[in-house]
C-alpha positions as CSV (number, residue, x, y, z in Angstrom):
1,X,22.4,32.9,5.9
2,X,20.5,34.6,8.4
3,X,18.2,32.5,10.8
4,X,16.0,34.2,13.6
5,X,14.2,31.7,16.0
6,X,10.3,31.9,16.0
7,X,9.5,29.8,18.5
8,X,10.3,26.2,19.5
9,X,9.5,24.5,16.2
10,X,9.8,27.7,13.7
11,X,12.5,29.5,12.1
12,X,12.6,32.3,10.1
13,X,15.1,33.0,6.9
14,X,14.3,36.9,6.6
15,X,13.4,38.2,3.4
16,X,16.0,40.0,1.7
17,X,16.9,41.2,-1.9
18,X,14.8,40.1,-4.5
19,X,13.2,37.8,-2.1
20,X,9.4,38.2,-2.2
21,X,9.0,36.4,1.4
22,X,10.6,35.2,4.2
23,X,11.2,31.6,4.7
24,X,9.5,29.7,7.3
25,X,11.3,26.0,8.7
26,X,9.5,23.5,11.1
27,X,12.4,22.2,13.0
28,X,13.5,21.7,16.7
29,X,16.7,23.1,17.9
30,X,19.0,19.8,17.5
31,X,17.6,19.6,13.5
32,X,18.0,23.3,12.9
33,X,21.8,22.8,14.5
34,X,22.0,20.3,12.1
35,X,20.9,21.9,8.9
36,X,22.1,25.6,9.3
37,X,25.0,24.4,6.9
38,X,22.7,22.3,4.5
39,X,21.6,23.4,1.1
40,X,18.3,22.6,1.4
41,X,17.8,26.4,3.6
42,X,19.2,28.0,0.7
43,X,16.6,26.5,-1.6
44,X,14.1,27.5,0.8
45,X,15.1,31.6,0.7
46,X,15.2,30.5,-3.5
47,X,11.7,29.6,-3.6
48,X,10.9,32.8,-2.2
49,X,11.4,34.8,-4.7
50,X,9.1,33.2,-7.6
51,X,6.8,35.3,-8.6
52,X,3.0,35.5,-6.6
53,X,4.3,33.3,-3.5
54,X,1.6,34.0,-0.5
55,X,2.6,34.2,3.1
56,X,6.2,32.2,3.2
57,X,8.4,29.8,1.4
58,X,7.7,27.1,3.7
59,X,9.8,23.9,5.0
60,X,8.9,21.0,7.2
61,X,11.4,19.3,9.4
62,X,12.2,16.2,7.0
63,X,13.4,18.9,4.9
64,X,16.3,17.8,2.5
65,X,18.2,19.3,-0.7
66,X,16.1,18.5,-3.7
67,X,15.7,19.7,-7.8
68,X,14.6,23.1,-7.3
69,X,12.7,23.0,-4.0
70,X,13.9,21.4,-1.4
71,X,12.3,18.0,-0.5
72,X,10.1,18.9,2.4
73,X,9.1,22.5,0.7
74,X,5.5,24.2,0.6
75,X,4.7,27.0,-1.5
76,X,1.5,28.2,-1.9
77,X,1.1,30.5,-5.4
78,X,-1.3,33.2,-5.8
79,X,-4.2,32.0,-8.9
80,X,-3.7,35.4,-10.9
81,X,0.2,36.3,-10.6
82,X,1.5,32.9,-9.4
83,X,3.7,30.3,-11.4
84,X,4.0,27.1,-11.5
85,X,7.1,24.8,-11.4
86,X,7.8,21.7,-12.1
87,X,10.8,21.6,-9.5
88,X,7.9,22.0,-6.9
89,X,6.4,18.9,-7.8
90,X,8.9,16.8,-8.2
91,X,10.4,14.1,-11.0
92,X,8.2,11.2,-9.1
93,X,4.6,13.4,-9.7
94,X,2.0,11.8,-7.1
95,X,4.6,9.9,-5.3
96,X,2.5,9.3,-2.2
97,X,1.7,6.6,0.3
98,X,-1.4,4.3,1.1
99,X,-2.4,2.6,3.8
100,X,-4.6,-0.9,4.2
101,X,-5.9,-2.0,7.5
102,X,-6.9,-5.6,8.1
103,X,-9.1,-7.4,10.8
104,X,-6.3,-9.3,11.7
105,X,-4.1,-9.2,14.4
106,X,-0.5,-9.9,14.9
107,X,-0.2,-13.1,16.3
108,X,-2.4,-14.8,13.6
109,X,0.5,-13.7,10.6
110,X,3.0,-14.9,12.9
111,X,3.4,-17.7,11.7
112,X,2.7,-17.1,8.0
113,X,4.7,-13.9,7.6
114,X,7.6,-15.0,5.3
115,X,5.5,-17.2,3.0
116,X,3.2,-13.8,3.3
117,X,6.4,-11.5,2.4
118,X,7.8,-13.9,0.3
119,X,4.3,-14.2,-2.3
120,X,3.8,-10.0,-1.9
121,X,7.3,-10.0,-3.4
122,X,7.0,-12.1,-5.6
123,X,3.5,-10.9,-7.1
124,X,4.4,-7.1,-7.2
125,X,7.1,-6.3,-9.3
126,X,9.9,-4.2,-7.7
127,X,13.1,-2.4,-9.2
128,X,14.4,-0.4,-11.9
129,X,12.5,-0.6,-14.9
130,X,10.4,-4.1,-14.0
131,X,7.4,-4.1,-15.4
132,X,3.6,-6.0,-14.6
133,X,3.6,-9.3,-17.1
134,X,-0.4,-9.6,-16.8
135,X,-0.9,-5.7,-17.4
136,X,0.3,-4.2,-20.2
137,X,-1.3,-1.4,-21.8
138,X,-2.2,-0.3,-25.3
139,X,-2.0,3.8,-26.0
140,X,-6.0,4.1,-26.2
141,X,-6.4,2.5,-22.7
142,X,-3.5,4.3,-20.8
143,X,-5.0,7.2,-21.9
144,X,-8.5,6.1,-19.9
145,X,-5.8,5.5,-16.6
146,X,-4.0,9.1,-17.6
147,X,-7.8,10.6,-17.3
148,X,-9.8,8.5,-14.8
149,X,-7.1,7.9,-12.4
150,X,-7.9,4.9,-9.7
151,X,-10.9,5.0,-10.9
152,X,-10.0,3.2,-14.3
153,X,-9.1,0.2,-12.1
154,X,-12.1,-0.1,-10.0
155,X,-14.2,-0.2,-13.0
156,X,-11.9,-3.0,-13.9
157,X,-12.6,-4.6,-10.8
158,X,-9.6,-4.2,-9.4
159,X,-11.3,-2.7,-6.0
160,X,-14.8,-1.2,-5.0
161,X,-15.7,2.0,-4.7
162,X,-15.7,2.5,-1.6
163,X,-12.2,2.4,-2.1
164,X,-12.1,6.1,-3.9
165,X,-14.0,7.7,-1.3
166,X,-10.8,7.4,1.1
167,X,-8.2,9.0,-1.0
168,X,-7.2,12.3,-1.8
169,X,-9.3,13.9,-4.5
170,X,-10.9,10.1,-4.7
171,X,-7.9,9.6,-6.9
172,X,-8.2,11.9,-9.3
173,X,-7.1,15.1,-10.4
174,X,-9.3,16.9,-12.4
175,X,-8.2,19.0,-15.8
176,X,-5.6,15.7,-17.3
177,X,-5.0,16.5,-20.6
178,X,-3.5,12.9,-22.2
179,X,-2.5,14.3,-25.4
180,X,-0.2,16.5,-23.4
181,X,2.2,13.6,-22.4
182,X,4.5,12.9,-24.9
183,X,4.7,9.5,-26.9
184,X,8.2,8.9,-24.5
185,X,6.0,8.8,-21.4
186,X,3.5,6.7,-22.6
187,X,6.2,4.0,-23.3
188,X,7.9,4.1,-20.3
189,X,4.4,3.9,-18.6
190,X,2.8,0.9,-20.5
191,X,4.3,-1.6,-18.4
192,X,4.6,-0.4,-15.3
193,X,0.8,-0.1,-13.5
194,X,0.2,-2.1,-10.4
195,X,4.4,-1.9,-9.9
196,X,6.9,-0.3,-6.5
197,X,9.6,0.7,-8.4
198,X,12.8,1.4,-6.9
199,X,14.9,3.8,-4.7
200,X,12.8,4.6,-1.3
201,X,9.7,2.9,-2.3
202,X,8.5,-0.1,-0.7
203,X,5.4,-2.1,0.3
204,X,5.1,-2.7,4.1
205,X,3.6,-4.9,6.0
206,X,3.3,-3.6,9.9
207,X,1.2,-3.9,12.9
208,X,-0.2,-1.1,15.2
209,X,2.3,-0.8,17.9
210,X,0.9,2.1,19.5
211,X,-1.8,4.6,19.7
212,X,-2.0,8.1,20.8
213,X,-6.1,8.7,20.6
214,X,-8.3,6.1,20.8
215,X,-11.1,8.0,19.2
216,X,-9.4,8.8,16.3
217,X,-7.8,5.2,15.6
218,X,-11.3,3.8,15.9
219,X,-12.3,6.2,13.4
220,X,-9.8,4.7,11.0
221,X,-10.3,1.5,11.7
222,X,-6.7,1.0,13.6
223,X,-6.7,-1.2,17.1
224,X,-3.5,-2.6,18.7
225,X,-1.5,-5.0,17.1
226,X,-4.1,-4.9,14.3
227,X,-2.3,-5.7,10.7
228,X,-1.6,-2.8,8.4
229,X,0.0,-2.2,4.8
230,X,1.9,0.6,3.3
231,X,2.5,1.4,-0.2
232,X,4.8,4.0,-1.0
233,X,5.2,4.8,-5.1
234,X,4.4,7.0,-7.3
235,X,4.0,7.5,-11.6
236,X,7.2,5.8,-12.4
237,X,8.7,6.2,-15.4
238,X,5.5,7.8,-17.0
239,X,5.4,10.6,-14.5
240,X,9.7,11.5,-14.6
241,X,9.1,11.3,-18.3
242,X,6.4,14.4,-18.0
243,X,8.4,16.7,-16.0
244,X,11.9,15.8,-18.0
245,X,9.7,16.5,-20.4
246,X,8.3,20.0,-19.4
247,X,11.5,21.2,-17.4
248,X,12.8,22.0,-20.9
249,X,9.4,23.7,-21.4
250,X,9.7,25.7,-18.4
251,X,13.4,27.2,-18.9
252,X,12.3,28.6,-22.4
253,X,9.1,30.0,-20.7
254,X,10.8,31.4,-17.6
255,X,13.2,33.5,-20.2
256,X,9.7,34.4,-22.6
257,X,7.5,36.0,-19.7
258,X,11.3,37.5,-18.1
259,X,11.1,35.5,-14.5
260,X,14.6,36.5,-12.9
261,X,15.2,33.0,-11.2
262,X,17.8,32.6,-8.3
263,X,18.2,28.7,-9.7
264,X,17.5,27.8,-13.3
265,X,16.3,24.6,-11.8
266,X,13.3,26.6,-10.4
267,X,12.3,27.3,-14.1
268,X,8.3,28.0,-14.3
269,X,5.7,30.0,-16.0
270,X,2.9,32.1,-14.8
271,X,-0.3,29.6,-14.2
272,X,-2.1,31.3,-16.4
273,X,0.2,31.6,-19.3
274,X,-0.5,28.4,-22.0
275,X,2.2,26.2,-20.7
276,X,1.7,27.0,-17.4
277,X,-1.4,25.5,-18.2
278,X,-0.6,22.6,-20.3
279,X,2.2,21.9,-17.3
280,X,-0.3,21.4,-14.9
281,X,-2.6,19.2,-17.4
282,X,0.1,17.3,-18.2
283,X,0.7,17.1,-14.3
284,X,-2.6,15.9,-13.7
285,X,-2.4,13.1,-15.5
286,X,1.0,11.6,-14.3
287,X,-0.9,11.6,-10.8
288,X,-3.6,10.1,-11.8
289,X,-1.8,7.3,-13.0
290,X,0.1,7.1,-9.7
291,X,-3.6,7.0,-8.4
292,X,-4.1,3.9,-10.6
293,X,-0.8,2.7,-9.7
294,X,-1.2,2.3,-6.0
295,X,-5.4,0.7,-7.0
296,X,-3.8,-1.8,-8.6
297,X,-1.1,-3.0,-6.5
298,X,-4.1,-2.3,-3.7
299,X,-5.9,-5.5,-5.5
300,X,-2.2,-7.3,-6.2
301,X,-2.3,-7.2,-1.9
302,X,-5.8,-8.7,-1.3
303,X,-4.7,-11.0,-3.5
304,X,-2.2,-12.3,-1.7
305,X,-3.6,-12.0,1.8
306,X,-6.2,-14.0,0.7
307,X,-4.1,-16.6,-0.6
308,X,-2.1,-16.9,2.4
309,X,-4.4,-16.7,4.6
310,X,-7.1,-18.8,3.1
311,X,-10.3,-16.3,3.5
312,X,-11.9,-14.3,1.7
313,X,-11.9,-10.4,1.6
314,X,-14.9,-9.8,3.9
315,X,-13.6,-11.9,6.3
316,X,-9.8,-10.1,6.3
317,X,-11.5,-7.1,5.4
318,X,-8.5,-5.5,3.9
319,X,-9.7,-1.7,4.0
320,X,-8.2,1.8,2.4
321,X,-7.2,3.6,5.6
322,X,-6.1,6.7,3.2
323,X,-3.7,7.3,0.4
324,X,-2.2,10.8,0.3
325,X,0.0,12.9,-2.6
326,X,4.1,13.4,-1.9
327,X,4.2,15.7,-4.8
328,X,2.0,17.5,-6.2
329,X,-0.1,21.0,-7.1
330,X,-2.9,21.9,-7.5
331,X,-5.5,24.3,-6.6
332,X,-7.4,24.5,-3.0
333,X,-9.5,26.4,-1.0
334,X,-8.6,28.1,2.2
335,X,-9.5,30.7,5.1
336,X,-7.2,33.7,5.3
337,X,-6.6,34.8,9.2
338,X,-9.3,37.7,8.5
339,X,-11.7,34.8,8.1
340,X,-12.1,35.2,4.1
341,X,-12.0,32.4,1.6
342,X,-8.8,32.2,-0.5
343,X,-7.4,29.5,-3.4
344,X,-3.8,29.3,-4.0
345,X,-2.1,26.9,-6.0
346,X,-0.4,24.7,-3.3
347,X,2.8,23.1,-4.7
348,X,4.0,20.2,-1.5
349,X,7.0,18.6,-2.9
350,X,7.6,15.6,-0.2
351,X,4.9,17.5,2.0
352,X,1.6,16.1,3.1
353,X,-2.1,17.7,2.8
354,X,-3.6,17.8,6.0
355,X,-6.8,19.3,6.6
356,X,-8.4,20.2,9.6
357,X,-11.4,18.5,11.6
358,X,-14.9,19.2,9.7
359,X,-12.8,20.0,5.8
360,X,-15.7,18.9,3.7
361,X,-12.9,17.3,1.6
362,X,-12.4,14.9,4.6
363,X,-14.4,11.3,4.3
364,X,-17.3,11.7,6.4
365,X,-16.1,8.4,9.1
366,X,-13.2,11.2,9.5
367,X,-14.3,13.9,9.8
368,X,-14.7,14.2,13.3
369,X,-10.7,13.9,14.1
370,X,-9.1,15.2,10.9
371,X,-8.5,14.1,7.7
372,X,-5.4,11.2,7.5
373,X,-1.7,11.8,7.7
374,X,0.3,8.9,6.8
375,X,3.8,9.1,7.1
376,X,6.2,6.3,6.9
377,X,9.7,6.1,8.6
378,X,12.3,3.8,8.1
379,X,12.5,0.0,7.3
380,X,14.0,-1.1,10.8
381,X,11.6,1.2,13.3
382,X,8.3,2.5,12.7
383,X,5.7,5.0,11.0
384,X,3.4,6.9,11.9
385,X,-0.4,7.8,11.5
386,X,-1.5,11.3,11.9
387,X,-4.6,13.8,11.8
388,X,-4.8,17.4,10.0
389,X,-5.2,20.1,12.1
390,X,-7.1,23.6,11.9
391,X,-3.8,25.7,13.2
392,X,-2.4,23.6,9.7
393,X,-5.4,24.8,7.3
394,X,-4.3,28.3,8.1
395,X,-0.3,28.5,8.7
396,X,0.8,26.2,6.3
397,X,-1.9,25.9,3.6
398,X,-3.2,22.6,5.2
399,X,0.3,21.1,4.7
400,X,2.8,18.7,7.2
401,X,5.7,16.6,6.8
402,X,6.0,13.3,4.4
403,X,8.3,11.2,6.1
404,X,11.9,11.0,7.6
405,X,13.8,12.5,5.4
406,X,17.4,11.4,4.1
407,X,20.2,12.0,7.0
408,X,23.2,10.1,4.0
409,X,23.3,10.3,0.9
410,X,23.1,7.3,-0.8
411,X,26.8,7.3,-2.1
412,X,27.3,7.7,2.3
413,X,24.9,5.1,3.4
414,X,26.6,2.7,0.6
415,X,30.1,3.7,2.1
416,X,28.7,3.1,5.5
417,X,27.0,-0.4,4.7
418,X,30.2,-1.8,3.7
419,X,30.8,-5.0,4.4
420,X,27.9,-5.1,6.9
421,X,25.1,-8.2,6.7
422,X,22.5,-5.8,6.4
423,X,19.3,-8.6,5.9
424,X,20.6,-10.6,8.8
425,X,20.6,-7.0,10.8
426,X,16.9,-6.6,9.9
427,X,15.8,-10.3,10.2
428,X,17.5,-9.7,14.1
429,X,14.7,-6.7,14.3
430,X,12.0,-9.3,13.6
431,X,11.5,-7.4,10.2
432,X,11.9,-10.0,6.9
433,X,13.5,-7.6,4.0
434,X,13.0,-9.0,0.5
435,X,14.4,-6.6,-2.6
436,X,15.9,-6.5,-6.4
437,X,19.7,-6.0,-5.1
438,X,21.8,-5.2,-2.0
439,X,22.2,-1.8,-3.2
440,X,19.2,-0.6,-2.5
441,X,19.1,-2.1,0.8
442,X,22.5,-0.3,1.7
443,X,21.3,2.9,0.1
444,X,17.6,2.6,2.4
445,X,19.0,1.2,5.5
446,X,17.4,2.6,8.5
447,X,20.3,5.2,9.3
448,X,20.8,6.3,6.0
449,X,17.5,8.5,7.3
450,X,16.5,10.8,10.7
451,X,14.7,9.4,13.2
452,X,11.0,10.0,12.1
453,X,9.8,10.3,15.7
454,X,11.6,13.6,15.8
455,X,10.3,14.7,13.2
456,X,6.9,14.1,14.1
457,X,6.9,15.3,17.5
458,X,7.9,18.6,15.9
459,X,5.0,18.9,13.7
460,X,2.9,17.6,16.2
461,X,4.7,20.6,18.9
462,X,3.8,22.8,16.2
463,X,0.3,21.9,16.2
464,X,0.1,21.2,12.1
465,X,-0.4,17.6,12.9
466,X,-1.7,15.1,15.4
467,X,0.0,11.7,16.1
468,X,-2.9,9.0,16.3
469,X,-0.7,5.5,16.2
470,X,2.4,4.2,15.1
471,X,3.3,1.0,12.8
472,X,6.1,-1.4,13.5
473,X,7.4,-3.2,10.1
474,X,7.5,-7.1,10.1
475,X,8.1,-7.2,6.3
476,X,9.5,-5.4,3.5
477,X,9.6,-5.2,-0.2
478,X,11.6,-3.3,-2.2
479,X,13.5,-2.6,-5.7
């Protein structure tokens, strides 16, 4: 494959045959050494050549090999002659990380932080398949979370409502259609609200190691060695169950409206056509219970900091920071280089929005410094907190990277964890690990993924981003 050099941080895969555009990768020149042998650049010169792409087939530097798209992989589709595809969203839809802040500082969980761990673990359910005992769902009520998104649970008082005004869309995305997930979905999903999951997701509980600009960390609330939490899930069964569901859609719609695909796995439809619309319905309402998802498991954490720490919210004040989509499309507004308004339907699968200083979609306390980029690393070193950036709202459709990204496979980092005492390895870090089974601790192990530090100092070199702190992990929980 062909690679021309950009610039420090960009590389180009020309266009050629059937190829629409070229691709565009964010990487330095150790990652780019690294990955000119990796699927995942194949996939991005793929994407290319769906129908009504604008600009590029883009790739951040977490990039990985993925269903369809690569993980990593932006792709921004023209309204009228676009498609949309399910392989650029994802299985996980709304997979996407929040952060809490606290008024509490490091030294005062010191002493607390296993019995703190230990209760989070035990009070969130984590792993394949668990399920929340106090929250199960009848069909006519999962149809309210499908449609109202986090929302639903702070009218159950599971959180206020200040709480919506810092996430993305206020955590929900409009045009869900409920009767357009399947009676399958709906079972798998009954269960599992206010619940991690397994694989990469987690809950973390950090403090602020470091910070990059002041200003903006005041903004959102961060100071040094302040307390934070991270969730990182997604729609769980419900949401794999709508795109397994609509992939089989999509292959019989690619073949109807004759869309000559590379990979069958990039199946789609035109947006406009009727299941390109019911797709993207359907869609909709697998985030917004991803939405809910990470609301309830939001109140599950007060919970348990107030327990442990024996005050009350006010006092802790256990804020949202932000919560951000993984995967996900939809429709947004932009400024074209000329200076002219344009939409697009922005597909980021394991790509974060990040818009610019002054976006009106920003929260007002933000909007100053950017709206939020929260992107977690690995379980042993740290994460980072970022801000969108203009040069981002018009070379990349307001997008950035989502986290590390996957250096083994989890078949390698098993292979590598052999034998090895991996919870005594992370207890030596100072960081308590509590999770369903050793296998998922082998197949997340911090060097089972790249260094996240590189990979924000590219976006950041790049100007898409702009590092404002970084998290250090004390504990962990995971399926």
């Amino acid at each position: 494959m062909k690679i021309q050099k950009i610039d420090e941080t960009r590389w180009r895969i020309p266009r050629e045959g059937r190829m629409r555009v070229d691709g565009v990768v964010y990487a330095s020149e150790v990652m780019m050494a690294g990955l000119r042998s990796d699927p995942s650049l194949q996939q991005v010169a793929n994407v290319a050549h769906l129908p009504g792409i604008l600009d590029a087939s883009l790739a951040m530097p977490d990039i990985h090999w993925g269903y369809g798209f690569p993980i990593g992989g932006v792709a921004a589709m023209d309204p009228d002659d676009g498609v949309i595809s399910p392989g650029g969203v994802g299985y996980d839809i709304n997979c996407g990380v929040r952060l809490l802040r606290t008024d509490l500082d490091r030294a005062e969980v010191t002493p607390v932080l296993r019995d703190l761990v230990t209760r989070l673990y035990q009070r969130i359910p984590t792993g394949v398949g668990r399920g929340q005992k106090n929250l199960r769902l009848g069909q006519t009520e999962l149809r309210r979370v499908l449609r109202d998104g986090a929302a639903w649970a702070v009218a159950e008082g599971m959180g206020t409502a200040r709480d919506l005004d810092f996430l993305e869309e206020r955590g929900v995305i409009d045009g869900a259609d409920p009767d357009l997930v399947s009676d399958r979905a709906y079972e798998r999903g009954r269960h599992q609200l206010g619940t991690l999951g397994s694989g990469n997701h987690f809950g973390e509980l950090q403090y602020v190691d470091e910070i990059y600009d002041p200003v903006a960390a005041r903004a959102l609330g961060l100071f040094e060695n302040g307390v934070t939490f991270t969730i990182h899930c997604g729609s769980r069964g419900l949401g794999h169950q709508v795109c397994t569901d609509f992939l089989k859609t999509m292959v019989r719609a690619a073949g109807r409206y004759g869309i000559d695909l590379p990979d069958r796995q990039l199946c789609c439809a035109p947006l406009r056509s009727p299941e390109g619309r019911q797709y993207l319905a359907a869609m909709a309402a697998a985030a917004n219970f991803a939405f809910a998802n990470r609301q309830v498991i939001t109140d599950l954490v007060r919970e348990t900091f107030c327990e442990v720490m024996a005050a009350g919210p006010k006092e802790l004040a256990i804020e949202v920071v932000y919560d951000v989509c993984h995967n996900i499309a939809k429709f947004e507004e932009f400024e074209g280089e000329d200076g002219r308004p344009r939409r697009a339907c922005v597909h980021r699968k394991g790509a974060t929005r990040a818009y610019p200083p002054g976006h009106p979609k920003t929260p007002e306390p933000y909007r100053a410094c950017g709206q939020p980029v929260l992107i977690p690393g690995d379980m042993g070193r740290y994460s980072y907190v970022l801000v969108g950036t203009e040069k981002a709202y018009r070379q990349t459709f307001g997008s950035t990277c989502h986290g590390a990204g996957r250096r083994l496979s989890r078949k390698q980092a098993k292979r590598e964890a052999r034998g090895r005492r991996l919870l005594d390895e992370m207890e030596k870090r100072g960081v308590i690990v509590m999770a369903a089974g050793m296998s998922t601790i082998a197949e997340e192990m911090p060097e089972a993924y790249k260094d996240v530090a590189e990979v924000v100092d590219v976006v950041e070199a790049a100007g898409i981003s702009r590092k404002v702190a970084r998290l250090r992990p004390l504990g962990v929980i995971k399926g």
